[in-house]
N, C-alpha and C positions, 0 to 999 in steps of 0.2 A: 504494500500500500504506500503511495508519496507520502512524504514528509507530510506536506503543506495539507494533505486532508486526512490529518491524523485523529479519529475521531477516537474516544475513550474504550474502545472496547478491539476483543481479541479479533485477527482476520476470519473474514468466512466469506461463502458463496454469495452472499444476503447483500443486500444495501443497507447502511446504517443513514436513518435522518434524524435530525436535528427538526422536531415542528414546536415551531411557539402557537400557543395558540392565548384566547383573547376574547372579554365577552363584555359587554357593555348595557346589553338591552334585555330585563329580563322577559319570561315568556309567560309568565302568571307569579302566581305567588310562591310556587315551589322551585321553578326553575328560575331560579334566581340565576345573575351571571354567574357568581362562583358553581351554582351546582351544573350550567350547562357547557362550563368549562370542565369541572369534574365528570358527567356527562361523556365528552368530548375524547377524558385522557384516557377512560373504562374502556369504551370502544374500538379505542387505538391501542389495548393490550390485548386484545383477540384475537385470532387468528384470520386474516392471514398475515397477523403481525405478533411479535415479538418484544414485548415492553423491555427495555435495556434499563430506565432510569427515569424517574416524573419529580419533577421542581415542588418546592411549594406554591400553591394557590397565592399572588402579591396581590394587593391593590395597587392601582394606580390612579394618579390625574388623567383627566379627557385631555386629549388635542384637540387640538379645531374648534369646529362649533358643535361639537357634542358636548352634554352638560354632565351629563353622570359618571362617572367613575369608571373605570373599567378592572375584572379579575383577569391575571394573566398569569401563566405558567409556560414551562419547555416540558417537551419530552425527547428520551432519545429510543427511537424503535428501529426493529430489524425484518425488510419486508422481503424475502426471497427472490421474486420474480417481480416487482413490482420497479420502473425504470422512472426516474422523474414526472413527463408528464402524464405517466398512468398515476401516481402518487399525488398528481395534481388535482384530476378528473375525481379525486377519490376525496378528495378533500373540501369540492368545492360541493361535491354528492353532501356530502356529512353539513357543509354550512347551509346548502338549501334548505334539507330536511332538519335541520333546527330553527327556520324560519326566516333566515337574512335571503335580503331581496337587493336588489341591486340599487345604490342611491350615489349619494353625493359621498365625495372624497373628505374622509375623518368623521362621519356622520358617523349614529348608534347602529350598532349592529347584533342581534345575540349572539354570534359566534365569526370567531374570525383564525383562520386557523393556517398559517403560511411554514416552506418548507426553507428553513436559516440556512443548515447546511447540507450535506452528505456526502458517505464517505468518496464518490467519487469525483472529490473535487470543485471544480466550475460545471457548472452547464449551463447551455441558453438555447432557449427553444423559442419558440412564435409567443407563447402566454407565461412565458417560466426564466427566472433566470434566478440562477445559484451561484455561491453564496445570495442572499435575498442582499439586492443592493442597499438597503437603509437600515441594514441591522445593526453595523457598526455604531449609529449616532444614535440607538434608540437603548435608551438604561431599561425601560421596560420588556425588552427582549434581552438584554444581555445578563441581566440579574438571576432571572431563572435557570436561564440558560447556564450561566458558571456554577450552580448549584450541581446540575447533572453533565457538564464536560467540561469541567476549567480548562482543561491542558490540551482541548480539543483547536485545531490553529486553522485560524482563516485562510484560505488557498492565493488571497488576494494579498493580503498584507502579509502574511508570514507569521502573525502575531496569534497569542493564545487568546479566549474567551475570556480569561482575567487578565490579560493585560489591556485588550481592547476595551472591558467597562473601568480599568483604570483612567483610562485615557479621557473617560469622561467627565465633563465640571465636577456633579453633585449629585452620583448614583445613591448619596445614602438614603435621601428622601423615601427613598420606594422600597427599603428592606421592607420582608415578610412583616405583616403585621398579625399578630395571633387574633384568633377568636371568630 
């Protein structure tokens, strides 16, 4: 496996991804964002996947013009035959069927579920590109994410998951908060 997408876990046949995922908008009273992020991480440990490692549930602040909050976590899973953008098609399947419709950029969403890294490296396809370009500047993606592969390193900059949310102002804002 290259250096540069050295992802935390032993070699195999399998793909390893890095998915943050993300929820903002709950869907009643039960599925709250945390739980349709929790939701979210259950089903991604099933098969035809392989759960490696899941983040704590964070809060965070909204961007944009969304007002509420958002719950966010990483996970890292291992899909055998699954190549990018069929791991794409599979994700945007899961965000439908939890209710996000297509809107305005930074707007609410109940789920929002993007592929950071994978063990093989860069890819870029017509709707896909890996490493996810704006992961680097986002502490809400990088937080969890060091949780489940500090030492895993960006293919682009060479750098580790913690040294990349070093790099940023004021990552402390958004540690885990209990309860």
């Amino acid at each position: 496996m290259p250096r540069s997408a050295s992802p935390p876990v032993r070699p195999s046949a399998g793909h390893v991804y890095a998915i943050a995922l993300g929820s903002n908008q709950p869907r009643s009273r039960s599925l709250t964002p945390r739980a349709l992020v929790e939701q979210a991480m259950t089903t991604l440990s099933r098969p035809p996947f392989r759960l490696l490692a899941r983040s704590p549930i964070i809060e965070t602040p909204p961007i944009g013009p969304s007002l509420r909050r958002y719950a966010n976590a990483a996970i890292l899973i291992e899909a055998d035959a699954l190549a990018p953008a069929e791991m794409l098609a599979l994700l945007k399947r899961m965000e439908r069927a939890a209710g996000r419709r297509p809107r305005r950029r930074w707007g609410a969403r109940p789920l929002d579920l993007d592929i950071v890294l994978w063990s093989g490296g860069c890819w870029t396809g017509r709707l896909l590109t890996i490493p996810h370009p704006a992961f680097r500047a986002r502490d809400f993606v990088l937080i969890p994410l060091r949780s489940v592969a500090p030492h895993w390193r960006d293919p682009v900059s060479g750098r580790t998951v913690t040294q990349l949310l070093a790099r940023l102002k004021k990552p402390k804002a958004l540690e885990p908060r209990r309860g």
